[in-house]
Chimera marker file (.cmm) of the C-alpha trace (Angstrom):
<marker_set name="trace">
<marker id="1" x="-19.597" y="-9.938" z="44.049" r="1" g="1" b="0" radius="0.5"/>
<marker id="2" x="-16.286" y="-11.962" z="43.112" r="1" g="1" b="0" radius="0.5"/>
<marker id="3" x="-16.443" y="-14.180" z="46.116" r="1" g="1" b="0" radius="0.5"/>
<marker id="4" x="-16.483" y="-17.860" z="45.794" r="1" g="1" b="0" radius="0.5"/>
<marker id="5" x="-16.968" y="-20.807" z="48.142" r="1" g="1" b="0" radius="0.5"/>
<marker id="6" x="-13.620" y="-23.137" z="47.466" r="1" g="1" b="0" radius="0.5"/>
<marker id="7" x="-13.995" y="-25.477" z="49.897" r="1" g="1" b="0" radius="0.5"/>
<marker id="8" x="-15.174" y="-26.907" z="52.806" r="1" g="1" b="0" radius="0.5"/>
<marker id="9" x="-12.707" y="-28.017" z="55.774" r="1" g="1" b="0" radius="0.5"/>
<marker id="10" x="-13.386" y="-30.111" z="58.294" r="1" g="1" b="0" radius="0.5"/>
<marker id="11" x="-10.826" y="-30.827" z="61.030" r="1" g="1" b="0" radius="0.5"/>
<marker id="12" x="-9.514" y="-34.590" z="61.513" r="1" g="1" b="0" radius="0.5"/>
<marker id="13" x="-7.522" y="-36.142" z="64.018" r="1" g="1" b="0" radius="0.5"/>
<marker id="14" x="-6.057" y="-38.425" z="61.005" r="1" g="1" b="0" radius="0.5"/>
<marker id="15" x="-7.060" y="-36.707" z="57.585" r="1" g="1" b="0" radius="0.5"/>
<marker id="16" x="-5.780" y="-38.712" z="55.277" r="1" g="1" b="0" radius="0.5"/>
<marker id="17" x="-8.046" y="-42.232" z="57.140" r="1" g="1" b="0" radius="0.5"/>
<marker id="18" x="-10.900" y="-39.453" z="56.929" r="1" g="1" b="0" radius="0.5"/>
<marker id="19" x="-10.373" y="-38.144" z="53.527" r="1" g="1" b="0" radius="0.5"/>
<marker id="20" x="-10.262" y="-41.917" z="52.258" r="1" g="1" b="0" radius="0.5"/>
<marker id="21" x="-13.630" y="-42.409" z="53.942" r="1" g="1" b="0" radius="0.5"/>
<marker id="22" x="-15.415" y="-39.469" z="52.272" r="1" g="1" b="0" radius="0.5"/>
<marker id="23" x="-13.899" y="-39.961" z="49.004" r="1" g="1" b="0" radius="0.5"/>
<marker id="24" x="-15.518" y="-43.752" z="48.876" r="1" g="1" b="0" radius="0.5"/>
<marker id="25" x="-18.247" y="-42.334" z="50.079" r="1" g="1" b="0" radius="0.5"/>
<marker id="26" x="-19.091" y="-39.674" z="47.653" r="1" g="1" b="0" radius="0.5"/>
<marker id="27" x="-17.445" y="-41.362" z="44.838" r="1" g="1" b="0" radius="0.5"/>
<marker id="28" x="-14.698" y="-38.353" z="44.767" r="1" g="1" b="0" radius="0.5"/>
<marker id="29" x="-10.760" y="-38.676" z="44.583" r="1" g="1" b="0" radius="0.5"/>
<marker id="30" x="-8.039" y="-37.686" z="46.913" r="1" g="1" b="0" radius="0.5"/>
<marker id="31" x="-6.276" y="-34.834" z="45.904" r="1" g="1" b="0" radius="0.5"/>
<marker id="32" x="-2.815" y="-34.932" z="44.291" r="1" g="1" b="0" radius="0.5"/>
<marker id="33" x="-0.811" y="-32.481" z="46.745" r="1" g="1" b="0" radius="0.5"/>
<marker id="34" x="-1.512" y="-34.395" z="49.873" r="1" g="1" b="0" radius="0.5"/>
<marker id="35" x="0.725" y="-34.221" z="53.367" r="1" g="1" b="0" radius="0.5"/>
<marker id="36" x="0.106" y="-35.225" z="56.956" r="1" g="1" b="0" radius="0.5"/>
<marker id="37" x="-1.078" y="-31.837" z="57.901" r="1" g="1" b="0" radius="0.5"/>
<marker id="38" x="-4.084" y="-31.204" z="54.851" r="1" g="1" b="0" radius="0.5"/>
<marker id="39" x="-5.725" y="-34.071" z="52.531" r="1" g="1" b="0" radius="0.5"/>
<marker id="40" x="-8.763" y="-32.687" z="49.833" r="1" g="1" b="0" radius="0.5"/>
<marker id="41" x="-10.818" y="-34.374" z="48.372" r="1" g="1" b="0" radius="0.5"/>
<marker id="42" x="-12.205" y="-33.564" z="44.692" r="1" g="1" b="0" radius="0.5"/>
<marker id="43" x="-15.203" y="-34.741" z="42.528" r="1" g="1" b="0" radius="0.5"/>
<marker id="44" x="-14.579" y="-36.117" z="38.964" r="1" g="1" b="0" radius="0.5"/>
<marker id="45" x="-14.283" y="-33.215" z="36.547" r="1" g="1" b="0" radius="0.5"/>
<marker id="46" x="-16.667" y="-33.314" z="33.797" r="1" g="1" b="0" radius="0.5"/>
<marker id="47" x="-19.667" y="-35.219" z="36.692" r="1" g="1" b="0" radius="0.5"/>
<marker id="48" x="-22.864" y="-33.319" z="36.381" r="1" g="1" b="0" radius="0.5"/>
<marker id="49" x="-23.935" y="-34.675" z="39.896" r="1" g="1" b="0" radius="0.5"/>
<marker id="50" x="-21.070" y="-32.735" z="41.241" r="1" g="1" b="0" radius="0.5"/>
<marker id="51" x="-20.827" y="-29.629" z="38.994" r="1" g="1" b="0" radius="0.5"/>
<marker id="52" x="-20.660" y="-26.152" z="41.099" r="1" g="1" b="0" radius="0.5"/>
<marker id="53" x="-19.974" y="-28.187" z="44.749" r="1" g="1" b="0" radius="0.5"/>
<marker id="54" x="-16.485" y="-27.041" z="46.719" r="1" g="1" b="0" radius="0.5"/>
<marker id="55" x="-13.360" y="-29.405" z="47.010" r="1" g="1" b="0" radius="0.5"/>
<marker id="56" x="-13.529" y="-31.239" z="50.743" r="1" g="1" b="0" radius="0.5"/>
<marker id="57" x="-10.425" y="-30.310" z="52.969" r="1" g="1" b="0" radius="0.5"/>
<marker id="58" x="-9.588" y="-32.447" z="56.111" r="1" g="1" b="0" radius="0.5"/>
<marker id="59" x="-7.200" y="-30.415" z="58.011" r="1" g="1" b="0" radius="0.5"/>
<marker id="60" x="-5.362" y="-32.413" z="61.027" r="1" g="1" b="0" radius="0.5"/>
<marker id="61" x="-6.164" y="-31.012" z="64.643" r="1" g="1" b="0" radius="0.5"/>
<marker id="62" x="-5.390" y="-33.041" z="67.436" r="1" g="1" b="0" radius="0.5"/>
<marker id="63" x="-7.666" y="-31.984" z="69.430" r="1" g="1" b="0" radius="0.5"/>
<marker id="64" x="-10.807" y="-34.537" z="69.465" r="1" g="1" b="0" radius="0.5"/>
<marker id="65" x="-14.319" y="-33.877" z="68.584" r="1" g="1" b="0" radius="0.5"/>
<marker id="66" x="-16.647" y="-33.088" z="71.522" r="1" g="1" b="0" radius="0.5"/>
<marker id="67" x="-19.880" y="-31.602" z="71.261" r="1" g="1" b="0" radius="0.5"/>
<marker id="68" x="-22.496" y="-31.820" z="67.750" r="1" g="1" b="0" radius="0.5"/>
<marker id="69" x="-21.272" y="-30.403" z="64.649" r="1" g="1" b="0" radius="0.5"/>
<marker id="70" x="-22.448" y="-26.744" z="63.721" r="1" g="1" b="0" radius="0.5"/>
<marker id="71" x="-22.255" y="-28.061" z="59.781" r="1" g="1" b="0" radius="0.5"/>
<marker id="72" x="-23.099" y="-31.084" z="58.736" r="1" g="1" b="0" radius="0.5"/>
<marker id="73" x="-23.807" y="-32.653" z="55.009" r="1" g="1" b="0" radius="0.5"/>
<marker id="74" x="-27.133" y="-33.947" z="53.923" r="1" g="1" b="0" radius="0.5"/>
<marker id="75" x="-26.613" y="-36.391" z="51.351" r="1" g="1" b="0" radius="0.5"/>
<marker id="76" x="-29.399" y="-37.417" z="48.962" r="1" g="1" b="0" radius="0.5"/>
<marker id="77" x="-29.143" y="-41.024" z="47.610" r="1" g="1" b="0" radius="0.5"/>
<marker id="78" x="-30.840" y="-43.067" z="45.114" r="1" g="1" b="0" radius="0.5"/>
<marker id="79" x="-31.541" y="-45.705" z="47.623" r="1" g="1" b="0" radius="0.5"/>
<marker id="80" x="-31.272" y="-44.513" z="51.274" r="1" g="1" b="0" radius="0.5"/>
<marker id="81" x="-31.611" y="-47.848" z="53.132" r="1" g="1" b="0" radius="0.5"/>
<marker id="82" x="-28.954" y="-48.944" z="50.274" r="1" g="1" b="0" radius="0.5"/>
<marker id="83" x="-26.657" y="-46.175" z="50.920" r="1" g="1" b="0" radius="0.5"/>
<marker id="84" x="-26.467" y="-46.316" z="54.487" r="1" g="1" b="0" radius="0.5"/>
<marker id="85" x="-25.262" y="-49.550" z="54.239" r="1" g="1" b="0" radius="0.5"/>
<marker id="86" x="-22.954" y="-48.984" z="52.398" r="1" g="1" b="0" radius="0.5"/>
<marker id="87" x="-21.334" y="-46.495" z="54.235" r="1" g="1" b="0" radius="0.5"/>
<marker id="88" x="-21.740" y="-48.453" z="57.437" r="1" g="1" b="0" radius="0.5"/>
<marker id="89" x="-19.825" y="-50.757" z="55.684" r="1" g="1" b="0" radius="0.5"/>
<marker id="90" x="-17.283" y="-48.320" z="54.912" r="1" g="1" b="0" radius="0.5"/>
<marker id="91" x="-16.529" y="-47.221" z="58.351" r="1" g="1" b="0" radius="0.5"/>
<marker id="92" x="-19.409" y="-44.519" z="59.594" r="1" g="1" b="0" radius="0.5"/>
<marker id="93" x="-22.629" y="-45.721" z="62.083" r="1" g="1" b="0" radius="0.5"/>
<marker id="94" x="-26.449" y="-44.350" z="62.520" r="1" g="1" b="0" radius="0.5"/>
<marker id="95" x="-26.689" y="-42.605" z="65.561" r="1" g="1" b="0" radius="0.5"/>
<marker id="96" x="-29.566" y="-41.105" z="67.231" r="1" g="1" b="0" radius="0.5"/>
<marker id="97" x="-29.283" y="-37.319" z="68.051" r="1" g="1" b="0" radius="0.5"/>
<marker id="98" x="-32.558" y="-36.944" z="69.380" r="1" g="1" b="0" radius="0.5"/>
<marker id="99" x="-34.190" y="-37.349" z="65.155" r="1" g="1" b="0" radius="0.5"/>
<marker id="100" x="-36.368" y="-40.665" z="66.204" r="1" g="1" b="0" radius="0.5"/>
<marker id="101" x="-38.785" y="-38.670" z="68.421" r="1" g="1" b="0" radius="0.5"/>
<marker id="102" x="-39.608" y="-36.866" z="65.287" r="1" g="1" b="0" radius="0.5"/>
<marker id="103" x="-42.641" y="-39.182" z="63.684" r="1" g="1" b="0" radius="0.5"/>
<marker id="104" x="-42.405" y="-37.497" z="60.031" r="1" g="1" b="0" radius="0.5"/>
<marker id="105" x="-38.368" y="-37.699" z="60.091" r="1" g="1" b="0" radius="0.5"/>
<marker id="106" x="-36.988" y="-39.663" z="56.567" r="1" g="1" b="0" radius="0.5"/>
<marker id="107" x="-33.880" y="-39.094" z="56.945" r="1" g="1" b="0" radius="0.5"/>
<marker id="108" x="-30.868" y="-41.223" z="58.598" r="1" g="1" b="0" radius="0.5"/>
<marker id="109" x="-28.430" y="-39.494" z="60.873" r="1" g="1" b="0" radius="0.5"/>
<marker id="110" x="-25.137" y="-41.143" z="60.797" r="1" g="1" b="0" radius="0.5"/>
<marker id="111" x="-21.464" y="-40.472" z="61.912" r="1" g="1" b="0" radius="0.5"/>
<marker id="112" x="-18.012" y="-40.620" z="60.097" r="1" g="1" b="0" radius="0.5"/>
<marker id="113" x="-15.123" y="-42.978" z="61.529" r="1" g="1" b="0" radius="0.5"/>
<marker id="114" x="-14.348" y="-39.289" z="63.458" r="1" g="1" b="0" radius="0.5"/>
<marker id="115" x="-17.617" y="-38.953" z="64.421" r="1" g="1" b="0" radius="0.5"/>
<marker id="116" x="-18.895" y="-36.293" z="62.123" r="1" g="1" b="0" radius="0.5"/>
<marker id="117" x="-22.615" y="-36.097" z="61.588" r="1" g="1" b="0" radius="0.5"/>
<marker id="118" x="-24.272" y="-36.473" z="58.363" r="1" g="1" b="0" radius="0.5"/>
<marker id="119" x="-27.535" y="-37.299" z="56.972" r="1" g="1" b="0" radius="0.5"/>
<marker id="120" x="-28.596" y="-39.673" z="54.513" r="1" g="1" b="0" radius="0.5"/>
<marker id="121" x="-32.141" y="-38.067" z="53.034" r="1" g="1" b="0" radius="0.5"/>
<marker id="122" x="-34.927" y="-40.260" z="51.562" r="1" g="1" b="0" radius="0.5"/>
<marker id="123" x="-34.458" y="-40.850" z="47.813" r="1" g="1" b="0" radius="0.5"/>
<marker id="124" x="-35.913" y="-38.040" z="45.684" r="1" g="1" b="0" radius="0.5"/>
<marker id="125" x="-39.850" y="-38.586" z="45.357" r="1" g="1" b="0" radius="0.5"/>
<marker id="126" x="-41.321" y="-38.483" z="41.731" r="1" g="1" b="0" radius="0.5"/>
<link id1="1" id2="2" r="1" g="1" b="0" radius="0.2"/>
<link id1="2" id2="3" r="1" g="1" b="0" radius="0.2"/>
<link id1="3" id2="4" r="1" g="1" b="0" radius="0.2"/>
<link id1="4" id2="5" r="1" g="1" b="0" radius="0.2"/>
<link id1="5" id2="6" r="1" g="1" b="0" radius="0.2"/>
<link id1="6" id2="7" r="1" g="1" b="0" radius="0.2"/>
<link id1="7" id2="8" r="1" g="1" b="0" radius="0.2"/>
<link id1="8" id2="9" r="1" g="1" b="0" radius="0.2"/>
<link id1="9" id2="10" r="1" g="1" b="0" radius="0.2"/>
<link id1="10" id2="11" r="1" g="1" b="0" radius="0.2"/>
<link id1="11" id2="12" r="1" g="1" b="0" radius="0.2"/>
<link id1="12" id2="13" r="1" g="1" b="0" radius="0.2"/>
<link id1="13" id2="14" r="1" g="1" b="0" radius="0.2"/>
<link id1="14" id2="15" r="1" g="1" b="0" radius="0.2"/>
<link id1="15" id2="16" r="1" g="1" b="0" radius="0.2"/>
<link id1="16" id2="17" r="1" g="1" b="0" radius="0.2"/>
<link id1="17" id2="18" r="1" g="1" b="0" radius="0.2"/>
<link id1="18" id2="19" r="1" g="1" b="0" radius="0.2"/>
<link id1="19" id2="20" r="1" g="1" b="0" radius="0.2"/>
<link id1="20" id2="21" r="1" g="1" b="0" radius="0.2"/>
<link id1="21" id2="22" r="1" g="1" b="0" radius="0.2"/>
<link id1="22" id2="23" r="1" g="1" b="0" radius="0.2"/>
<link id1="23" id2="24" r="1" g="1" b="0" radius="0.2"/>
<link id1="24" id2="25" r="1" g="1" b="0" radius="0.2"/>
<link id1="25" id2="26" r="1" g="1" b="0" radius="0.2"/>
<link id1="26" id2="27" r="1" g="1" b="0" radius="0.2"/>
<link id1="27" id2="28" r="1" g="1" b="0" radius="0.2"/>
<link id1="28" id2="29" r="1" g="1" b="0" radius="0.2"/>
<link id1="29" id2="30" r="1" g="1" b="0" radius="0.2"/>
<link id1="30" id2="31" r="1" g="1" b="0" radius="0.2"/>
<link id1="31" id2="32" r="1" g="1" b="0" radius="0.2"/>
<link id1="32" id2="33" r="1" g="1" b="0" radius="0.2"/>
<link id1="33" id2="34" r="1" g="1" b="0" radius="0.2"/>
<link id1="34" id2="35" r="1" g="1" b="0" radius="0.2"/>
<link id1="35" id2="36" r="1" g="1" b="0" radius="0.2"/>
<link id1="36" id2="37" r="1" g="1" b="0" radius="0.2"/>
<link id1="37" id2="38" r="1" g="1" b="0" radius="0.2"/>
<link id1="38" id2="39" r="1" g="1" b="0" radius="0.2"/>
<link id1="39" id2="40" r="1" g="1" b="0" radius="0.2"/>
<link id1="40" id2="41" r="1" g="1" b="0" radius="0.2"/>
<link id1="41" id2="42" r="1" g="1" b="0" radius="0.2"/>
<link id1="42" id2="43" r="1" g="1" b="0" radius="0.2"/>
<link id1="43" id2="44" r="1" g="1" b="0" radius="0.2"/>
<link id1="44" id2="45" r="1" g="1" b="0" radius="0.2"/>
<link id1="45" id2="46" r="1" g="1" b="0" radius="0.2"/>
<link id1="46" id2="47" r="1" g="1" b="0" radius="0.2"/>
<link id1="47" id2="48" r="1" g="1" b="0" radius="0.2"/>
<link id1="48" id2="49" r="1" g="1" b="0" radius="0.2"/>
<link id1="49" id2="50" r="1" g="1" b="0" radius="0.2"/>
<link id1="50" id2="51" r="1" g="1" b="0" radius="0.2"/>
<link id1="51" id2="52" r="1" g="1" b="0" radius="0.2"/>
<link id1="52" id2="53" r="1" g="1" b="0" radius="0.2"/>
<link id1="53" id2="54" r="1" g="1" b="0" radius="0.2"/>
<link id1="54" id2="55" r="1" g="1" b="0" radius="0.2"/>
<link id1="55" id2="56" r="1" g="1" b="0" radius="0.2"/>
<link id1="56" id2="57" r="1" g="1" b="0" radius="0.2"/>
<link id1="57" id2="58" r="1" g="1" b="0" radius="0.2"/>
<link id1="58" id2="59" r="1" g="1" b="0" radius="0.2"/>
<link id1="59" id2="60" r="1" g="1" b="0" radius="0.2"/>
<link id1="60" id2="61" r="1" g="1" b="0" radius="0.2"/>
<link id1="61" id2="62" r="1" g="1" b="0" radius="0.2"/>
<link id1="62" id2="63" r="1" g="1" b="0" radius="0.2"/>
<link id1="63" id2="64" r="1" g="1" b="0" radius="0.2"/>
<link id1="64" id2="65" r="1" g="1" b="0" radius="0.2"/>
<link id1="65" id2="66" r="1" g="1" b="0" radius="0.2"/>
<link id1="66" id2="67" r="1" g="1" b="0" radius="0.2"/>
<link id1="67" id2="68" r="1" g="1" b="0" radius="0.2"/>
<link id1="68" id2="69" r="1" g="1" b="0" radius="0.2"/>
<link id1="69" id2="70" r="1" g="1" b="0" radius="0.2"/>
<link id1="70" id2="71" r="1" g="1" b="0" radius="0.2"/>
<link id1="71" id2="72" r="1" g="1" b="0" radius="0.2"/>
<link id1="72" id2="73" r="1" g="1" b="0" radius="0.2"/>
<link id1="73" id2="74" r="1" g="1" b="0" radius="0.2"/>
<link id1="74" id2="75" r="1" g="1" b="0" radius="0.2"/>
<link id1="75" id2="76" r="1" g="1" b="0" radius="0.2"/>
<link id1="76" id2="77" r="1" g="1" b="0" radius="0.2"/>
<link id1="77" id2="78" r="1" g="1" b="0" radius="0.2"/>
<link id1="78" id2="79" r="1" g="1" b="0" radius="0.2"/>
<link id1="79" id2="80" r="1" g="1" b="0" radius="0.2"/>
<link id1="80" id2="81" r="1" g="1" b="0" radius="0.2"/>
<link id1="81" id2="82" r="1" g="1" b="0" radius="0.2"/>
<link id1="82" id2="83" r="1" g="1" b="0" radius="0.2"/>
<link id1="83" id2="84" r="1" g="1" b="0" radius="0.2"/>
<link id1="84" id2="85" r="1" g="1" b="0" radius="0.2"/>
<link id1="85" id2="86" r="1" g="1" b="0" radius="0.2"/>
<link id1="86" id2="87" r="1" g="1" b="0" radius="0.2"/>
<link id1="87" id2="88" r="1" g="1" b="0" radius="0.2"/>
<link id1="88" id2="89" r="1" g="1" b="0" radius="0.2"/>
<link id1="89" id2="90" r="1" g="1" b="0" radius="0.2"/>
<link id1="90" id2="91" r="1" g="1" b="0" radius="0.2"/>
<link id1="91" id2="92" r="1" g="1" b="0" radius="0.2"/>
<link id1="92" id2="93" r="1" g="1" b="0" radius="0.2"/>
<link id1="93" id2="94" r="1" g="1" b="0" radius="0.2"/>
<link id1="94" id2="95" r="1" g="1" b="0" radius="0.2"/>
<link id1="95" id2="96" r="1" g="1" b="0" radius="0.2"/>
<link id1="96" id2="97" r="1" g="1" b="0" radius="0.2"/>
<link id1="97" id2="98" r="1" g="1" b="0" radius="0.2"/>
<link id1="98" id2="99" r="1" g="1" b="0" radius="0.2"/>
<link id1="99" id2="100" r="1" g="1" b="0" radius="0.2"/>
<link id1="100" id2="101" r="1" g="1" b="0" radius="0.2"/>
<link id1="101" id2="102" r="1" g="1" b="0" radius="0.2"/>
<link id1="102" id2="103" r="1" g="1" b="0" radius="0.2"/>
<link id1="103" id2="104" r="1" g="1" b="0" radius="0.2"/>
<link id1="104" id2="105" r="1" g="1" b="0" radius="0.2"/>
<link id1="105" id2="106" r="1" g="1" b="0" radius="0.2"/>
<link id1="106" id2="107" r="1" g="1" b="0" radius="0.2"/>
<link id1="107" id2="108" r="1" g="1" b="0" radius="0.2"/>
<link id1="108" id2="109" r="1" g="1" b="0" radius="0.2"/>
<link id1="109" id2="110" r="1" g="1" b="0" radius="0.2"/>
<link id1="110" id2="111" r="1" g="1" b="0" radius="0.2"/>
<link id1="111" id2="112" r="1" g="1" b="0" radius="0.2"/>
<link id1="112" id2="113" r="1" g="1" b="0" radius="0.2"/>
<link id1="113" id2="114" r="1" g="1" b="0" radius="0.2"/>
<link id1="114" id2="115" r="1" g="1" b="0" radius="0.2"/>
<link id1="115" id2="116" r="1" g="1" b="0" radius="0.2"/>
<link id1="116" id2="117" r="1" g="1" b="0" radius="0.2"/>
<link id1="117" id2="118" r="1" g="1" b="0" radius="0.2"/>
<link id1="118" id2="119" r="1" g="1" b="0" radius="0.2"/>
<link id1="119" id2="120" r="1" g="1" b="0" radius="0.2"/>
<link id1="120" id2="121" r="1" g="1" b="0" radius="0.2"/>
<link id1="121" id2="122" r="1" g="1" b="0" radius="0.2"/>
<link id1="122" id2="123" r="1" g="1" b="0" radius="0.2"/>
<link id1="123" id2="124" r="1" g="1" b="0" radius="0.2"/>
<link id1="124" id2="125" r="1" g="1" b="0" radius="0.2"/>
<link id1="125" id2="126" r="1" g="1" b="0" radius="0.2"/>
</marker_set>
């Protein structure tokens, strides 16, 4: 099959604010052919942690969010209570979409400044 995932898009009421938030965040770069329609964002060539993963496209619609994403990212970090502060830091805030009635949950839902959910896993267990 000659089919290949390219990218992701996510829709953005500003995409270039958003796009600056998930390139900090993933420790990506914005792309160079940038407008005030589309932003990307791609990971440093040559970065085995990012080898094989799509560019990130934030595509302006002004239509706001309503509802909970379909898609979301899991994100795996080294040091999850580390991380999420970080990113809180950075603009995006733990929410609760139901995940703390869950007794075995390990992972941290958050939102981006849009209010996009992610989740921050547990670090990797040995």
């Amino acid at each position: 099959m000659a089919l290949r995932l390219q990218c992701i898009t996510i829709d953005a009421q500003d995409p270039l604010a958003l796009a600056q938030f998930w390139a900090e965040a993933l420790g990506w770069k914005i792309g160079e052919d940038v407008n005030e329609i589309e932003v990307w964002i791609e990971r440093e060539l040559g970065d085995p942690k990012n080898t094989g993963f799509p560019d990130i496209l934030f595509l302006k619609n002004s239509t706001p969010k309503s509802g909970k994403n379909r898609l979301h990212l899991d994100l795996r970090p080294d040091d999850q209570a580390a991380e999420v502060a970080r990113l809180e830091k950075l603009g995006a805030k733990q929410i609760d979409i139901g995940q703390s009635a869950e007794p075995t949950c390990t992972w941290v839902v958050m939102a981006d400044p849009e209010g996009n959910e992610f989740c921050v896993l547990r670090e990797r267990q040995s």
